[in-house]
N, C-alpha and C positions, 0 to 999 in steps of 0.2 A: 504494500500500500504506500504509495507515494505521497508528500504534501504537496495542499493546494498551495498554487503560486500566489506571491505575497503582493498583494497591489501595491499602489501610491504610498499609499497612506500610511500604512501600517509599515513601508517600509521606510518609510522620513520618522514616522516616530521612534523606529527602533533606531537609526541614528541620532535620533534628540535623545534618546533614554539611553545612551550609550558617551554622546558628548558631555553633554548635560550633569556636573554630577562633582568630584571634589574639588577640582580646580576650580568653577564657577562660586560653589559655596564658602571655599576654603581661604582664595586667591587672595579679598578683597585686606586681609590684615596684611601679608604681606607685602602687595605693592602700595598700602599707604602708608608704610613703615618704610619705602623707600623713595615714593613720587607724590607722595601727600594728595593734593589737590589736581596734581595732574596726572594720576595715576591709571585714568580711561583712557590715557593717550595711548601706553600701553598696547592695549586691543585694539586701538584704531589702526599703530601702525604694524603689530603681528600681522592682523586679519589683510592688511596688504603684502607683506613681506612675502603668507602663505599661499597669496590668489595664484601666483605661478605654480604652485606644486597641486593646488585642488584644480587648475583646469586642467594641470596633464593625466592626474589618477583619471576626474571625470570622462578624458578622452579615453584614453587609457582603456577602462572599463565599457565603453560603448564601443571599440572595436573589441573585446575579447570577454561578453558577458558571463564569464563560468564562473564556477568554484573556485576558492584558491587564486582569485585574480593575483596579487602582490606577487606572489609565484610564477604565474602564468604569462605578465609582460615582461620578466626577465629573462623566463626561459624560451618565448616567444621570439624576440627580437636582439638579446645575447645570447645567450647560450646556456644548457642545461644544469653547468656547476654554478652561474649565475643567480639562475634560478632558483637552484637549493638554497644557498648562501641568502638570498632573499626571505623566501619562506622561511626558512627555521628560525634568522633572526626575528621575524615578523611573531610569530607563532611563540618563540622565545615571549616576547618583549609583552605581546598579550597576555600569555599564560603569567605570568608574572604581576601585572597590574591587575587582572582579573584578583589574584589571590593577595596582594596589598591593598585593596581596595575592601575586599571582606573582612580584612586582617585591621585595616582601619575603623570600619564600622563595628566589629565585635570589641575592638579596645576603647570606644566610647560608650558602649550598652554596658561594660563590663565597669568602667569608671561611675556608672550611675544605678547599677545594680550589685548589692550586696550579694544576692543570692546566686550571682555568675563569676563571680571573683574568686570563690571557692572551684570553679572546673578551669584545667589548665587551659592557658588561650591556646595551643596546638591544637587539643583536642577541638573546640569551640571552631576555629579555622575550620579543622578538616567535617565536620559535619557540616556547617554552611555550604562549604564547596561540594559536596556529596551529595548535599538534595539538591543545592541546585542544578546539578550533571545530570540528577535522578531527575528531575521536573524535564528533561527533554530527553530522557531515554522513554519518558512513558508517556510522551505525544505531547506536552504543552509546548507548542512551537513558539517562535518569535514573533509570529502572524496572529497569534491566537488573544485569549482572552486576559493571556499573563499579562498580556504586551500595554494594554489598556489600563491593569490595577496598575504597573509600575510609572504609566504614564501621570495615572493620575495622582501617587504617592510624591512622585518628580516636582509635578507643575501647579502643585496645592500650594505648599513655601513658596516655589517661585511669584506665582501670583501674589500672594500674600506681600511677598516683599517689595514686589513693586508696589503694592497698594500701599504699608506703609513705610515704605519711604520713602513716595509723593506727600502722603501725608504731614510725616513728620520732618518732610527736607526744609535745611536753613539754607540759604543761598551764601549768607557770610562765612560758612565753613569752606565754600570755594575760592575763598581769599588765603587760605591755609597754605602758601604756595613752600615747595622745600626750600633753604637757604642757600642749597646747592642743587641744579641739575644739570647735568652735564651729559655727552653722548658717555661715557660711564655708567653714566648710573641706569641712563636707559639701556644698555645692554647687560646690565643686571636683571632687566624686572623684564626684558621680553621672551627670556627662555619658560618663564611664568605664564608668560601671557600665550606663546604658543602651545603650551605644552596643555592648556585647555581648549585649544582648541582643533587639537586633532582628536581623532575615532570615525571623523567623515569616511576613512579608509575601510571601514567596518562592513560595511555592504559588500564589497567587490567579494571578502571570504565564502558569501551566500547568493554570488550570482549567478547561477540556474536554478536557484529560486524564487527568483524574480518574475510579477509578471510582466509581459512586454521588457527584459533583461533590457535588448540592445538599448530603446529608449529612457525606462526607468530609473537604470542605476544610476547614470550621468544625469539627472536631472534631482537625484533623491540628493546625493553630493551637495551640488550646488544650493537645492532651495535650506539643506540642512546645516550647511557650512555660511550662508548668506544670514540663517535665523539666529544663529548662535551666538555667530558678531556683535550682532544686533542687540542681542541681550546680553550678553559678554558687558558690553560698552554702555549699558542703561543703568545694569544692575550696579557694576562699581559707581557711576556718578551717585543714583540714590543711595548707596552705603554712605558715601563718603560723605554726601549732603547730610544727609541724616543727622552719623554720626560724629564727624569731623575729626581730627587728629587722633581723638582714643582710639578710632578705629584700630591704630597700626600694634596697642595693645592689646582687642582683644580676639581671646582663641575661639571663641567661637560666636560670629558677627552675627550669624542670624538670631540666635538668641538675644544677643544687644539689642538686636533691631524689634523682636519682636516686646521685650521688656518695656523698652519705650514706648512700643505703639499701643501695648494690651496692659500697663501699670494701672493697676496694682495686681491686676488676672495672670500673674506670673506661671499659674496653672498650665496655662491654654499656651505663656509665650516657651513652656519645656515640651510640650506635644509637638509646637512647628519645629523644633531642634529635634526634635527628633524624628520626625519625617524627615529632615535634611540627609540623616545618616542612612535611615532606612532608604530611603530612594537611592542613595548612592550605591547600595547593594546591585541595586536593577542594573547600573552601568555594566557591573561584572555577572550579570543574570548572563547579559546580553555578550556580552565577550566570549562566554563556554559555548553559549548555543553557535555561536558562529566561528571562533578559532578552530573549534573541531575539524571542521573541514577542511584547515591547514594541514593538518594531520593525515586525514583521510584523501588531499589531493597530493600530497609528499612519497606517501605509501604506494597511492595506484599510479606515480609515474617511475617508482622502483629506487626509492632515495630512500627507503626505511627498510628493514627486517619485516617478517610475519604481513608481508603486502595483503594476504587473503584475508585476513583476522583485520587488521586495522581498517580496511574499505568496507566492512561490513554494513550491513544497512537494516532495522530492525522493520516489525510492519508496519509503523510512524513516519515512517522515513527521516531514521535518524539515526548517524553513523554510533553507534552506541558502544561500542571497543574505544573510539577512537576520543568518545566521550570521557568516558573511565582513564585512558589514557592522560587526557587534560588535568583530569581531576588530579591523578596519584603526582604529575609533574608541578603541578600549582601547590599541593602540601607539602612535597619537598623540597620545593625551592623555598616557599616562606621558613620550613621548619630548618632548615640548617642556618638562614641569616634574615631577618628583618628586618635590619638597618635600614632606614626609611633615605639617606643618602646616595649610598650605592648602589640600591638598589632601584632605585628614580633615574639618577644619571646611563645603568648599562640597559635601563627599559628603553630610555629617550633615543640610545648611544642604536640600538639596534633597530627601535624604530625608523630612524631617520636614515639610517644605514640601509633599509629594503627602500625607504624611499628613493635614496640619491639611484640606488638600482635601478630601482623604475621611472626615474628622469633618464636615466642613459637609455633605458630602453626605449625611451620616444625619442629622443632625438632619432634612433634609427627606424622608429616608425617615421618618422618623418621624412628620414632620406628615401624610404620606400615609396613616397606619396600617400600613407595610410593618413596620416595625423591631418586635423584640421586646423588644426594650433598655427602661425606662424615660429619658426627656427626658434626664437627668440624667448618664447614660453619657456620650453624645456629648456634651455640654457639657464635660464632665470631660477628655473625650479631646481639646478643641480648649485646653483650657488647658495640657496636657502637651507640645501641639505648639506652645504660644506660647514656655512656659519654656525649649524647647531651643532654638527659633529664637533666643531673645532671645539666650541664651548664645552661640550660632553667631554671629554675626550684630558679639557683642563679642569673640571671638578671630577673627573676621576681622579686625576693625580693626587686632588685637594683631600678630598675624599675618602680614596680609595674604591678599588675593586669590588665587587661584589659575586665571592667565588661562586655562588650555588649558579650565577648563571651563566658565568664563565666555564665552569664544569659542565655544563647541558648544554653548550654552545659549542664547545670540544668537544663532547660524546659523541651528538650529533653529527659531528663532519664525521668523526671517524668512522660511524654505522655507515653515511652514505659514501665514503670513501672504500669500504669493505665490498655495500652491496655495488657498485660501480665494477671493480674487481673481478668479484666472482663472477657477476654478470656478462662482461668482455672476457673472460676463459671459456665460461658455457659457449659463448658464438663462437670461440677461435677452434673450440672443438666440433663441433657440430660440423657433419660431413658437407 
């Protein structure tokens, strides 16, 4: 039994309910603890920096609608160890944030429940991530009805927030300006600012799921990467309006925000904080349901061990080996290191690294006559994925490594470096 393909709609939501989520809620202390009052400049000038890298995926994607897309335009248009090298970081860098991202929201239920501080947060992680693998081996799709409670769990605070903080905006807190800003300091706060604003890449993993794939996918991109901005850049002004310079002290702004607007119903302002966390759950709902298929497209082009077992497909129509698979990778990567630095900088370090892939890979869509882009996109789009490497690359130093996913990034080559191998012996034998 196959699933029904996922319309419009429901598949721009699962990008909002995937974008949408710690960076928007999280962000707004940190860049006013560095840009004060001019801290939405931030997102005005990410959300241009990354338009070159979202019209090349979007292209990208409307010439090659499958599964496994970030895979599939490297190995497409470079070549097959390209390819892998793509997906596994890709897959890496998911499976990873997926399980920091739960690992984040059970250490704030855990800070406000006595009754969960007594079970160890490994264990706590690994059940989170296990129902939720479970919820899409047993048919709750991305398309379906999950898609809509997490939506609404997501865009309840959101709403709220813009409400009150039109409400309660002072306009003389936008006089707050910092005593220094300098191109410095904004290249401090815009690895912040993009790093909220990717997962638009999220669809391409579930494109023969798609309905109308060729038209869809490129259009869900855009409208969902166009909405995000949009409120990316509304929601810090109202924070900051709001609450002006404290902002940059406090940990958790929605709360601030809602205290303000529902004082003395302080009741009502710990429920919206805490829909903030729960919805951020959904972002990594949506990452399992759709990374899988990284897995399940790695395995059936002969990059992994036990190909038969990992492409499996249940009567859901959901790779459910390759689900389990996700899951058991996401609790051992949390559970050997959680350093929330290291472990941010090699997710960013590999994301942006399948990206620069798939910018090379249109420029040679391009020399092909495929792309519709003029030369210049793709060019554009491979300098965006130089500047964030470079940056990844020096708070790794700062930092440091983060082995569990340096060791799953080495396993990895060396499985498909094995099956490569054995697979070129089988043909050199073969009469």
């Amino acid at each position: 039994m196959s699933r029904k393909p996922i319309p419009l709609t429901a598949a721009v939501l699962f990008v909002l309910n995937t974008m949408i989520g710690g960076g928007l809620f999280i962000n707004p202390k940190q860049l006013a603890a560095v840009a004060g009052a001019l801290s939405p400049i931030g997102y005005v000038i990410a959300a241009l920096i990354m338009l070159p890298l979202i019209l090349v995926i979007a292209d990208l994607a409307r010439l090659q609608p499958v599964s496994g897309g970030i895979y599939v335009y490297s190995k497409t248009y470079l070549n097959s160890f390209a390819g892998f090298i793509s997906g596994w970081a890709y897959f890496l860098s998911k499976t990873t944030s997926a399980a920091f991202l739960l690992h984040t929201v059970n250490t704030f239920f855990c800070n406000h429940s006595a009754a969960l501080q007594s079970i160890p947060p490994l264990l706590l992680d690994g059940l989170l991530i296990f129902l939720f693998a479970g919820f899409h081996i047993v048919g709750m799709t991305i398309g379906g009805t999950i898609q809509y409670v997490f939506s609404l769990m997501k865009f309840t605070p959101l709403i709220f927030g813009f409400i009150a903080g039109f409400v309660t905006f002072d306009k003389t807190n936008l006089t707050a300006l910092p005593s220094e800003f300098s191109l410095t300091t904004l290249t401090t706060i815009l690895p912040v600012c993009i790093y909220a604003l990717v997962g638009f890449e999220i669809i391409c993993s579930i494109g023969s799921l798609i309905e109308n794939p060729s038209r869809n996918i490129r259009r869900t991109i855009l409208i969902a990467f166009g909405f995000v901005s949009i409120v990316a850049i509304s929601f810090q002004t109202l924070m900051f309006g709001s609450l002006g310079t404290p902002l940059a002290q406090m940990t958790e702004p929605m709360f601030a925000l809602a205290s303000k607007f529902l004082f003395p119903h302080l009741f009502f302002a710990k429920i919206m904080n805490g829909l903030v966390f729960a919805a951020i759950s959904g972002g990594a709902f949506f990452m399992i349901g759709s990374n899988c298929w990284n897995v399940h497209t790695l395995a059936k082009n002969g990059h992994l061990p036990f190909a038969n077992l990992l492409t499996k497909v249940n009567r859901f129509g959901a790779p459910w080996v390759a689900l389990l698979v996700h899951a058991c990778t996401s609790i051992t990567m949390i559970g050997i290191s959680s350093k929330q630095l290291p472990l941010q900088n090699m997710v960013v370090f590999g994301l942006f690294g399948a990206f620069f892939m798939s910018s090379l890979a249109a420029v040679q869509a391009k020399r092909k006559g495929l792309l519709n882009l003029p030369l210049i996109t793709p060019i554009l789009a491979i300098g965006t994925c130089s500047y964030i490497l470079t940056i990844c690359l020096n708070n790794i130093i700062q930092f440091g490594i983060s082995t569990s996913f340096l060791s799953f990034f080495i396993g990895g080559g060396i499985l498909a470096l094995y099956m490569h191998f054995t697979t070129t012996v089988k043909q050199e034998n073969q009469p």
